[in-house]
N, CA, C and O atoms as CSV, one atom per row, in Angstrom:
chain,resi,resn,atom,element,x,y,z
A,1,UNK,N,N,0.844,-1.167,0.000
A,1,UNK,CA,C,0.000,0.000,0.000
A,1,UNK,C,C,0.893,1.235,0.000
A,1,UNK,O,O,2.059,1.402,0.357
A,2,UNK,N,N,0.098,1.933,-0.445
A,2,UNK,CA,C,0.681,3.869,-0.521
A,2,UNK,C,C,0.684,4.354,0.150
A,2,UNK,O,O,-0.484,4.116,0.453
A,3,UNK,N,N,1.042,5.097,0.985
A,3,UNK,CA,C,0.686,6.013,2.132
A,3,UNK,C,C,1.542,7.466,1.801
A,3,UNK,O,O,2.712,7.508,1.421
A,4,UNK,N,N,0.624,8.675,2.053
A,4,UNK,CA,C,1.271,10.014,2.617
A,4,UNK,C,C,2.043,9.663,3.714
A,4,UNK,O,O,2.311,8.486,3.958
A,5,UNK,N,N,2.418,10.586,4.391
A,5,UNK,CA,C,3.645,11.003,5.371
A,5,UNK,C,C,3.451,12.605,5.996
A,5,UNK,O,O,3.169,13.525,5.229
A,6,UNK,N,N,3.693,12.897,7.957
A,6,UNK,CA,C,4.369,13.740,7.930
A,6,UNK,C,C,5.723,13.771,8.637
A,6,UNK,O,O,6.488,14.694,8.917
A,7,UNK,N,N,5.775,11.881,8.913
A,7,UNK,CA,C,6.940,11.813,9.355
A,7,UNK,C,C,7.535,10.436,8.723
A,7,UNK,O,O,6.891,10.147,7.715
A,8,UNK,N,N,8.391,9.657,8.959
A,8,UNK,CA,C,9.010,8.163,9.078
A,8,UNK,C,C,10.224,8.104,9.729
A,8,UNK,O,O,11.194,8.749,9.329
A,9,UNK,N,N,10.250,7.563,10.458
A,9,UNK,CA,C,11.439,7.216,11.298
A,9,UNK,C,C,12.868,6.183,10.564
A,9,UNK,O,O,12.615,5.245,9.807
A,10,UNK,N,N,13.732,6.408,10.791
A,10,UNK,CA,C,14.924,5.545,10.631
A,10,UNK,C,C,14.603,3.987,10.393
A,10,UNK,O,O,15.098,3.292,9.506
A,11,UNK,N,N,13.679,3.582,11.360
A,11,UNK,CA,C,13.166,2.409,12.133
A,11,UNK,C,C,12.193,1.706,11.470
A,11,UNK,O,O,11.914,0.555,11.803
A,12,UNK,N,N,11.274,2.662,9.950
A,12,UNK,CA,C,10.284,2.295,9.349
A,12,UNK,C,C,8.532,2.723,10.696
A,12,UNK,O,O,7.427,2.183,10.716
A,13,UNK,N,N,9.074,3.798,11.516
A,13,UNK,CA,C,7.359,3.777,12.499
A,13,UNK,C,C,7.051,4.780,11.352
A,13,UNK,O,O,7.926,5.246,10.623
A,14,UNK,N,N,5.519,5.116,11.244
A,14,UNK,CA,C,5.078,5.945,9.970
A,14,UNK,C,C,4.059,6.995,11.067
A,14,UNK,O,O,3.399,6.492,11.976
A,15,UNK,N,N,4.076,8.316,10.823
A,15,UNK,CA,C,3.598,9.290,11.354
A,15,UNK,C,C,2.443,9.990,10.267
A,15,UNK,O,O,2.891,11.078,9.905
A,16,UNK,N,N,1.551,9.801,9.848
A,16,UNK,CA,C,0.767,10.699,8.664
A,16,UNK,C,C,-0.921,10.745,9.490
A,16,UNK,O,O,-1.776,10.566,8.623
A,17,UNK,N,N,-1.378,10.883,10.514
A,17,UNK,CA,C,-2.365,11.389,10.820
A,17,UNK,C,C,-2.677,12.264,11.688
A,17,UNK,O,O,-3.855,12.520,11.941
A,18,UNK,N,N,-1.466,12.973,12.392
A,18,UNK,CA,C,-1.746,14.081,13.027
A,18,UNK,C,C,-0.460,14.617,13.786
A,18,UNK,O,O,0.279,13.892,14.452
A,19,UNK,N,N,-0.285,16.011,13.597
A,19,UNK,CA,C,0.684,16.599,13.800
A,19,UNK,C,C,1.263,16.745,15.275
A,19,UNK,O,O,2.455,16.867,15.557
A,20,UNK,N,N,0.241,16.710,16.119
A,20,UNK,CA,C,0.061,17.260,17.795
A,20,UNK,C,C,-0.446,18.421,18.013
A,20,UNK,O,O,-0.977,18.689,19.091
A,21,UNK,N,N,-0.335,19.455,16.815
A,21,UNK,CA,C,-0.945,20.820,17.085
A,21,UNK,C,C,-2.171,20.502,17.707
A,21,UNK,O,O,-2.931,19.535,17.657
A,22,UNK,N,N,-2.152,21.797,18.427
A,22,UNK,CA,C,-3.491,21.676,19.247
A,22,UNK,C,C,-4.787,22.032,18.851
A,22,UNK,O,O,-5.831,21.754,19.439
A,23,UNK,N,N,-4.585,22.961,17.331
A,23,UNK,CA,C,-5.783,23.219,16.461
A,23,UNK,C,C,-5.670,22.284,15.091
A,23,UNK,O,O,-6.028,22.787,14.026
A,24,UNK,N,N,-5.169,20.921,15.125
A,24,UNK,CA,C,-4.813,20.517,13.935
A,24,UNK,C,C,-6.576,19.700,14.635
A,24,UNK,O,O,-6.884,19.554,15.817
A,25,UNK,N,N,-7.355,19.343,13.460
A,25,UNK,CA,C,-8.302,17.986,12.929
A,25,UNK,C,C,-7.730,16.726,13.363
A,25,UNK,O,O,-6.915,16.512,12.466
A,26,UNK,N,N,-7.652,15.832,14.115
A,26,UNK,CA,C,-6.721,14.432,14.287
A,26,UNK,C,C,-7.687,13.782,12.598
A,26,UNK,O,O,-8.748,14.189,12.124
A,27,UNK,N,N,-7.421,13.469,12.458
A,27,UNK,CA,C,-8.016,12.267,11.312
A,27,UNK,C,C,-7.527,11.053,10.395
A,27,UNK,O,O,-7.441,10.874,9.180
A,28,UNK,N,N,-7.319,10.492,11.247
A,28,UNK,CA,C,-7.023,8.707,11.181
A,28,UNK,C,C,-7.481,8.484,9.911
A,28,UNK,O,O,-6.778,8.776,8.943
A,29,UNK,N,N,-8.855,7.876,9.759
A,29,UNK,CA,C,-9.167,6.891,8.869
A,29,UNK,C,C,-8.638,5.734,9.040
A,29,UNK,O,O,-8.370,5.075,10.044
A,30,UNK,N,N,-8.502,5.542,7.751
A,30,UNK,CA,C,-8.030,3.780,7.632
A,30,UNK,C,C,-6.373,3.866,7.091
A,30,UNK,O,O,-5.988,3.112,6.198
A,31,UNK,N,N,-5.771,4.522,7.516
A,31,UNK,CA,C,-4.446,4.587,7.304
A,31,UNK,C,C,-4.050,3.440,8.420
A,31,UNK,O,O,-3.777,2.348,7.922
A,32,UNK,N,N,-3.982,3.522,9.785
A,32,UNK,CA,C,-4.006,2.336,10.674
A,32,UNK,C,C,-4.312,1.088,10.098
A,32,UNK,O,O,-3.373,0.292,10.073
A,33,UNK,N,N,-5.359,0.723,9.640
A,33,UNK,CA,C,-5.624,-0.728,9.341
A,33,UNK,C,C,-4.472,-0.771,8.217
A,33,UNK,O,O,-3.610,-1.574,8.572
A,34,UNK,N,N,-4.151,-0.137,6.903
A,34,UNK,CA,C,-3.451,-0.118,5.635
A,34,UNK,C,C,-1.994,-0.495,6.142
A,34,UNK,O,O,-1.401,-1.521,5.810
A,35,UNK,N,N,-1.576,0.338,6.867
A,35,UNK,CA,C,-0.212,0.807,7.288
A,35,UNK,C,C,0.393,-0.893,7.728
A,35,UNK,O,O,1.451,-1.314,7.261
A,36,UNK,N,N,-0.517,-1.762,8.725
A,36,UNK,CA,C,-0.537,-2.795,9.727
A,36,UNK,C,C,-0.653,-3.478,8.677
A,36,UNK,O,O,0.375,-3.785,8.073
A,37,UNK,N,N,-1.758,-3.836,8.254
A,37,UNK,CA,C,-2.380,-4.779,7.379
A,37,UNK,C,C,-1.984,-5.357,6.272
A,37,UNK,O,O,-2.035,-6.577,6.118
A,38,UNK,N,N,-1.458,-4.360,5.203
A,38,UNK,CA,C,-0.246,-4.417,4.134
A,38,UNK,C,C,0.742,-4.859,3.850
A,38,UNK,O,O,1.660,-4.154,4.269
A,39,UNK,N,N,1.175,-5.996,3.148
A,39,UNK,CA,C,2.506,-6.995,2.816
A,39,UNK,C,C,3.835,-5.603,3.292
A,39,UNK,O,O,4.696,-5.503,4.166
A,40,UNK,N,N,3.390,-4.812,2.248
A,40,UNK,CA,C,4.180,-3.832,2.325
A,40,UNK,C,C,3.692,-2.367,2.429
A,40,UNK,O,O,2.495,-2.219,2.181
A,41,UNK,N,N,4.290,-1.422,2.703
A,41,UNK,CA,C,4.042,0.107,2.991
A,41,UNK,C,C,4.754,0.818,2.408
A,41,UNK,O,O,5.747,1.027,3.105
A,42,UNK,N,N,4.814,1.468,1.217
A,42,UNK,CA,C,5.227,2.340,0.647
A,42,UNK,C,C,5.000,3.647,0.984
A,42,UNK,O,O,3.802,3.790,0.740
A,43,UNK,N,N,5.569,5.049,1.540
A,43,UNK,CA,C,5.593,6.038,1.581
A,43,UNK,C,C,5.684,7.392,0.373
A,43,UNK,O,O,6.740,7.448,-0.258
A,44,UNK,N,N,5.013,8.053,0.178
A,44,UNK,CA,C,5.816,8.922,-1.217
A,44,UNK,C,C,5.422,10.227,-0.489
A,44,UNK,O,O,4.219,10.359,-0.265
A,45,UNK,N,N,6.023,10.934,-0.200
A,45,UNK,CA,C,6.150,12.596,0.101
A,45,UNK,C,C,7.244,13.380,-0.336
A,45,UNK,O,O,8.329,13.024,-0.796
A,46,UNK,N,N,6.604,14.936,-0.035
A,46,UNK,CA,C,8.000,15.649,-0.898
A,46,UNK,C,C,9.120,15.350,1.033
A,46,UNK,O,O,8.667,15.167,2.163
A,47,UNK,N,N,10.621,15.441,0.532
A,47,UNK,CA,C,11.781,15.343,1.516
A,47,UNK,C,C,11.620,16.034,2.669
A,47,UNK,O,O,12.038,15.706,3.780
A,48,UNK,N,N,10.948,17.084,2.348
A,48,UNK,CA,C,11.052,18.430,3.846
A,48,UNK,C,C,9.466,18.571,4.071
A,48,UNK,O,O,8.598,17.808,3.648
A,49,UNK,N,N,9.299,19.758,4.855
A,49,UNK,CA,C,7.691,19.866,5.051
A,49,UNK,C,C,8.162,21.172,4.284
A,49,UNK,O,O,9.361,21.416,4.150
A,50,UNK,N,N,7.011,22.133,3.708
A,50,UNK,CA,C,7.117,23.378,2.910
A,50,UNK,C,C,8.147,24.882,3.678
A,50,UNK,O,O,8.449,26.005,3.275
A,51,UNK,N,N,8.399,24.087,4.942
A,51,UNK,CA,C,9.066,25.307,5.545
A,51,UNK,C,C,10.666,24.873,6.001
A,51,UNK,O,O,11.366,25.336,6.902
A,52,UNK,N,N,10.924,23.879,5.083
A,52,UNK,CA,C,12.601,23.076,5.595
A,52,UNK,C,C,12.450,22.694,6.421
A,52,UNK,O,O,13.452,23.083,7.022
A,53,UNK,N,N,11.665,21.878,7.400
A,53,UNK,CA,C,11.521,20.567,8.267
A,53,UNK,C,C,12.039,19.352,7.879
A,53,UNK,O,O,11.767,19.180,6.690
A,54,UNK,N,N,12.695,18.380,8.365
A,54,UNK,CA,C,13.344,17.337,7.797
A,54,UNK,C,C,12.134,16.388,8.249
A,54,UNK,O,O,11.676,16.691,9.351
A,55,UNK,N,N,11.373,15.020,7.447
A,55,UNK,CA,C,10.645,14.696,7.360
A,55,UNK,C,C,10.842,13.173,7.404
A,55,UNK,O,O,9.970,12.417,7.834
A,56,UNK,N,N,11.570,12.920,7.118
A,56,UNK,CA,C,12.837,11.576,7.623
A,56,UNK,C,C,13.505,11.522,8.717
A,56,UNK,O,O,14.706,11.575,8.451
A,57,UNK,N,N,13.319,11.445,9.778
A,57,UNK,CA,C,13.571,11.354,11.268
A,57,UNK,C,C,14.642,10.144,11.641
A,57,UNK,O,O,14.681,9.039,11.099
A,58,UNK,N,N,15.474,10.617,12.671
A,58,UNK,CA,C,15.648,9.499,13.629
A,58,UNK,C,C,14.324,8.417,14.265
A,58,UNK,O,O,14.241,7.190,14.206
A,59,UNK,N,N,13.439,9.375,14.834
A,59,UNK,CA,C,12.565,9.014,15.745
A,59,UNK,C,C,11.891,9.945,15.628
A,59,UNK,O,O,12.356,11.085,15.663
A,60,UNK,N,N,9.895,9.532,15.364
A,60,UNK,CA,C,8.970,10.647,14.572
A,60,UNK,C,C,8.852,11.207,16.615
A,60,UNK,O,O,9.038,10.642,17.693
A,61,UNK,N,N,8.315,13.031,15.996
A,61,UNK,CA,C,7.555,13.428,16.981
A,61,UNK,C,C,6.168,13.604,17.349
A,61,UNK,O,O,5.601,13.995,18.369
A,62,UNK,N,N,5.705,13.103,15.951
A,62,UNK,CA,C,4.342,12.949,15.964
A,62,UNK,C,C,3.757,11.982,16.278
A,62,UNK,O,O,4.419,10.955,16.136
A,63,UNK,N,N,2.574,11.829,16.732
A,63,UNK,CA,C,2.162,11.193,16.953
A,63,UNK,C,C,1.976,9.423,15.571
A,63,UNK,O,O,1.866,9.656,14.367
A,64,UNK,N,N,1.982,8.153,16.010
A,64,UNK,CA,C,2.759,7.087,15.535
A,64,UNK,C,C,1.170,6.557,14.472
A,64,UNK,O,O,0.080,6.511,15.042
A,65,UNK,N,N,1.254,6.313,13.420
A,65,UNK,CA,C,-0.117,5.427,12.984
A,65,UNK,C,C,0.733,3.677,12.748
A,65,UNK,O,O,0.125,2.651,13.053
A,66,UNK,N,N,1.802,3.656,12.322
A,66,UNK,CA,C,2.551,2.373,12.919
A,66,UNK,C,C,3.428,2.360,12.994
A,66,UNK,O,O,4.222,3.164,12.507
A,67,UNK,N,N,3.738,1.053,13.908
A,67,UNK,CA,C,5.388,1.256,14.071
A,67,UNK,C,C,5.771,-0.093,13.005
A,67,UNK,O,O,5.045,-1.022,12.651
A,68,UNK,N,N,7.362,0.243,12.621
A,68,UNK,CA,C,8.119,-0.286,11.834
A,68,UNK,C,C,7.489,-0.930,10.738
A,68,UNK,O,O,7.826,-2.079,10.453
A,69,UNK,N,N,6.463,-0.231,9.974
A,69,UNK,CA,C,5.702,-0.800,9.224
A,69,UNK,C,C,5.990,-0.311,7.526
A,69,UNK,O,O,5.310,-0.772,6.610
A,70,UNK,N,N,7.003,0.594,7.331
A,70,UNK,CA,C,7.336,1.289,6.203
A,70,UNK,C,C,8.765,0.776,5.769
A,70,UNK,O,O,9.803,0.754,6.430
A,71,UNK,N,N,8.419,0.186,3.884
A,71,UNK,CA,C,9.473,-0.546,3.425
A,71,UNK,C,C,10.576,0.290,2.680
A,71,UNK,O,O,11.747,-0.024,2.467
A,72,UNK,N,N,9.985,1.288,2.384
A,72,UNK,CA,C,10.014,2.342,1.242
A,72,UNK,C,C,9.672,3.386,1.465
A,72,UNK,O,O,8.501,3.603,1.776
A,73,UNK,N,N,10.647,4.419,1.371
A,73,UNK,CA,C,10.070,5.950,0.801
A,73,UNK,C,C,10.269,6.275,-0.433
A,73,UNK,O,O,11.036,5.869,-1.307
A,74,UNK,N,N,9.615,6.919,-0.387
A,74,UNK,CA,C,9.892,7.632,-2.154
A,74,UNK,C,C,10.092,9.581,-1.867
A,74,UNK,O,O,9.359,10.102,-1.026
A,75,UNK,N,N,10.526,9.951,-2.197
A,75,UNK,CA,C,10.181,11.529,-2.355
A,75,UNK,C,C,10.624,12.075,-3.659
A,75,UNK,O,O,10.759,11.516,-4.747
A,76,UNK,N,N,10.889,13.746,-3.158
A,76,UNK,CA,C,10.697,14.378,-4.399
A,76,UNK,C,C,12.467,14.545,-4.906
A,76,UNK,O,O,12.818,15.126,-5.933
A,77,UNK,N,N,13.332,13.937,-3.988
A,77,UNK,CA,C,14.569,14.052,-4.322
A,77,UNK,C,C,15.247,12.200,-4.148
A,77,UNK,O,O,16.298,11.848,-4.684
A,78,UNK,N,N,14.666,11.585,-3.593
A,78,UNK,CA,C,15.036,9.965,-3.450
A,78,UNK,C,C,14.339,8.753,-3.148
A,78,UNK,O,O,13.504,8.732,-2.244
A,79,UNK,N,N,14.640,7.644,-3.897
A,79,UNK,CA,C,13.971,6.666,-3.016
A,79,UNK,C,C,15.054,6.136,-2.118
A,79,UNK,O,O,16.271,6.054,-2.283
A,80,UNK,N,N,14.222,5.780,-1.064
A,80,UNK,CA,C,15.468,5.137,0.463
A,80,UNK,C,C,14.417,3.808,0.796
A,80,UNK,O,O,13.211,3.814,1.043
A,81,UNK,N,N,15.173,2.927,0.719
A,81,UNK,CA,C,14.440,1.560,1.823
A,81,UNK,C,C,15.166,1.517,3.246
A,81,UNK,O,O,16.324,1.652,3.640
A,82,UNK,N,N,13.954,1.270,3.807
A,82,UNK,CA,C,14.197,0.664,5.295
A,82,UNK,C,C,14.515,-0.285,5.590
A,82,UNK,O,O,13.626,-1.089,5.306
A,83,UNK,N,N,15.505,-0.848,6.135
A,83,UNK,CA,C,16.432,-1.700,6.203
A,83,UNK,C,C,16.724,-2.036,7.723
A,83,UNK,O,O,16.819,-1.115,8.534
A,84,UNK,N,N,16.861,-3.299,8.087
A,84,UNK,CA,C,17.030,-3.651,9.655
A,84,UNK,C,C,18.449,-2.582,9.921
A,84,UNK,O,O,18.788,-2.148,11.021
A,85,UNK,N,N,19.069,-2.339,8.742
A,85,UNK,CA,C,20.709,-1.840,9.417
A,85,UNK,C,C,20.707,-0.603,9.200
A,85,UNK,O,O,21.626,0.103,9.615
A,86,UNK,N,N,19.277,0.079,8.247
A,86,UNK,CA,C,19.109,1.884,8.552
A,86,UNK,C,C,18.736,2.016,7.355
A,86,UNK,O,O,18.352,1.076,6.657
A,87,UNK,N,N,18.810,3.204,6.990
A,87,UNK,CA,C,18.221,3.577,5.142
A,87,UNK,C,C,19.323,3.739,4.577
A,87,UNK,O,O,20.430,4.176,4.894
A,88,UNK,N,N,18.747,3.232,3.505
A,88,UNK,CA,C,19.387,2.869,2.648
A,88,UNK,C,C,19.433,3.635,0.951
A,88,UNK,O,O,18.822,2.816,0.264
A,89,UNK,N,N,19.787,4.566,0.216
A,89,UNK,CA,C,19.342,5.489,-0.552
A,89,UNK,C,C,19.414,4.211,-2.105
A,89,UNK,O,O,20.220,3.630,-2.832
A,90,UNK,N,N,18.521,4.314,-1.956
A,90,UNK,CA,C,18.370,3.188,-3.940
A,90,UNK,C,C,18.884,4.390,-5.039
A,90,UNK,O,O,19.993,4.276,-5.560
A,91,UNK,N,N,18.150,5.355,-5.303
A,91,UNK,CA,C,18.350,6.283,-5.587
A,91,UNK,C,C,17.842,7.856,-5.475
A,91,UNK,O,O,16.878,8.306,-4.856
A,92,UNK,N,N,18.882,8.572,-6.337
A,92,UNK,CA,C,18.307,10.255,-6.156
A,92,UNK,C,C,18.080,11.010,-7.033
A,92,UNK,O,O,18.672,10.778,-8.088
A,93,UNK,N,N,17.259,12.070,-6.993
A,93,UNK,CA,C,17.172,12.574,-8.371
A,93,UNK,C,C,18.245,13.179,-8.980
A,93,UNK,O,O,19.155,13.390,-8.177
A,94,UNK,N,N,18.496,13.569,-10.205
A,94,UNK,CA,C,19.096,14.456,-10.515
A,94,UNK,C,C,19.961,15.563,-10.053
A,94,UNK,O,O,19.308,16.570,-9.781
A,95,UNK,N,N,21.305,15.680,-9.876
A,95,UNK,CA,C,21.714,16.874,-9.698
A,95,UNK,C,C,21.922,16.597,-7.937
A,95,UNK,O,O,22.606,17.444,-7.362
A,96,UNK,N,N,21.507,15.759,-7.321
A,96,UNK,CA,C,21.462,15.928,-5.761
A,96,UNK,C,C,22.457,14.960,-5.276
A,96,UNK,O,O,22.371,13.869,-5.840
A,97,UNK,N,N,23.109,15.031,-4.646
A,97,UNK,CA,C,24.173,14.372,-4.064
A,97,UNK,C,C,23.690,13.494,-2.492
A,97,UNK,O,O,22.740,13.627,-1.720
A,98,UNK,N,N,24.687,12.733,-2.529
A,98,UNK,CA,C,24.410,11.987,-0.986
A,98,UNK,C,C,24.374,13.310,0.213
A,98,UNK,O,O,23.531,13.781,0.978
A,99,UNK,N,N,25.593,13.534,-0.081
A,99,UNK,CA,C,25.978,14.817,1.084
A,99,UNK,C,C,24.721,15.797,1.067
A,99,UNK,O,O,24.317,15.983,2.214
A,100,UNK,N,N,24.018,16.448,0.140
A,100,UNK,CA,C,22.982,17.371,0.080
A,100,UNK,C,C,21.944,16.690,0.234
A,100,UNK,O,O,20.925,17.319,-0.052
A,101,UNK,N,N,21.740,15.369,0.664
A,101,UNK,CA,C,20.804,14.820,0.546
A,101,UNK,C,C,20.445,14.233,2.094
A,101,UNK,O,O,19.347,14.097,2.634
A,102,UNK,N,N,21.726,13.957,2.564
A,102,UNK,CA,C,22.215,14.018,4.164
A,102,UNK,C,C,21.786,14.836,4.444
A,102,UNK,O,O,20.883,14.563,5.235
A,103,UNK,N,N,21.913,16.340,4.184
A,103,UNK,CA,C,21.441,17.525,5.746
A,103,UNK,C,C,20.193,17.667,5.337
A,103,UNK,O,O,19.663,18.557,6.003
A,104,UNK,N,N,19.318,17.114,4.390
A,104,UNK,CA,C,18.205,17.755,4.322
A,104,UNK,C,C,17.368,16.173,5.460
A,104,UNK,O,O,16.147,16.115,5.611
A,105,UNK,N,N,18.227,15.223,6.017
A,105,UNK,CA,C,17.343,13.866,6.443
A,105,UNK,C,C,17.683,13.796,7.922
A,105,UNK,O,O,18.876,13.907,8.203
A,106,UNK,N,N,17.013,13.667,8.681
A,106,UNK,CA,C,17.181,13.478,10.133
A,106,UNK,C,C,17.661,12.295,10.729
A,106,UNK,O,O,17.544,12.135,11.944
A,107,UNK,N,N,18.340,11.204,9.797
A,107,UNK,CA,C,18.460,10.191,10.478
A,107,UNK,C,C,19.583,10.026,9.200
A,107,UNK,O,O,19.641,10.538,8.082
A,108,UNK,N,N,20.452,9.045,9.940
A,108,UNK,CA,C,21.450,8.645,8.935
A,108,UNK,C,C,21.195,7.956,7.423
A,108,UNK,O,O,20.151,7.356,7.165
A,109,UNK,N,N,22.191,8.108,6.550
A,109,UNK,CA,C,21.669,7.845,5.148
A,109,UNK,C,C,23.531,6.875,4.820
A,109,UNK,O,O,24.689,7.207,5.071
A,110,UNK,N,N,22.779,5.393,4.042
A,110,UNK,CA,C,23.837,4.957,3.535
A,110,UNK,C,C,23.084,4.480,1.752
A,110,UNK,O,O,21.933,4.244,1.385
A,111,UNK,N,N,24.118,4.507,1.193
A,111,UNK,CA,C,24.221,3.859,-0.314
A,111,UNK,C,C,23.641,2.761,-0.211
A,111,UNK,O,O,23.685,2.355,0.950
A,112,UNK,N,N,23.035,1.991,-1.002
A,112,UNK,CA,C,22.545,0.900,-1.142
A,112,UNK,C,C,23.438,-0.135,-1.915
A,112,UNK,O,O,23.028,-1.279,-2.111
C-alpha cells in the first residue's frame, strides 16, 4: 500500500495522521488498518515539510499510525528503503548528491 507522510522514522514507524498541534483535525481513517495490514508500505512525500523541516527522522515526533511498518520511501529528491541496518538510498534525483541529501534527512543515510 501507498501512504502520505508527515513523518518516518529511521526504524520504518510511519507518522501521517496528526501533527500534535493543538488546532490541527486528528483524522485517522483507515491509514491504521493499511499501514498494519499491508505486505508492504510504501511512503511517497516531498523530503522536507514546505518550511525546511526534515521529514525523515531518527525518531517521529508525531504522533505514531505504525510502528516499523514502512518498506520504502519515495520523495521528491530519493527513493530510500528501510532496512534492519538503517536507510538505505536506492536512488536520487538528478543533480542531488548523498551529502545534500544528508542535511536535508534526520536520520542517517547509507548507499545501497
Amino acid at each position: 500500500c501507498v501512504l502520505g507522510a508527515f513523518q518516518v522514522a529511521a526504524n520504518g514507524d510511519l507518522a501521517n495522521w496528526h501533527t500534535g498541534a493543538a488546532d490541527a483535525i486528528p483524522a485517522v481513517g483507515g491509514a491504521m488498518d493499511l499501514a498494519i495490514g499491508a505486505r508492504k508500505t510504501y511512503v511517497m512525500m516531498e523530503h522536507t515539510t514546505k518550511t525546511g523541516e526534515q521529514k525523515i527522522v531518527e525518531r517521529c515526533s508525531y504522533p505514531l499510525t505504525g510502528i516499523g511498518c514502512v518498506a520504502r520511501i519515495y520523495t521528491d529528491l530519493a527513493v530510500i528503503d528501510v532496512t534492519p541496518s538503517g536507510l538505505a538510498v536506492r536512488e536520487m534525483a538528478e543533480g542531488v548528491s548523498l551529502e545534500a541529501l544528508q542535511a536535508l534527512t534526520g536520520a542517517p543515510l547509507a548507499r545501497a
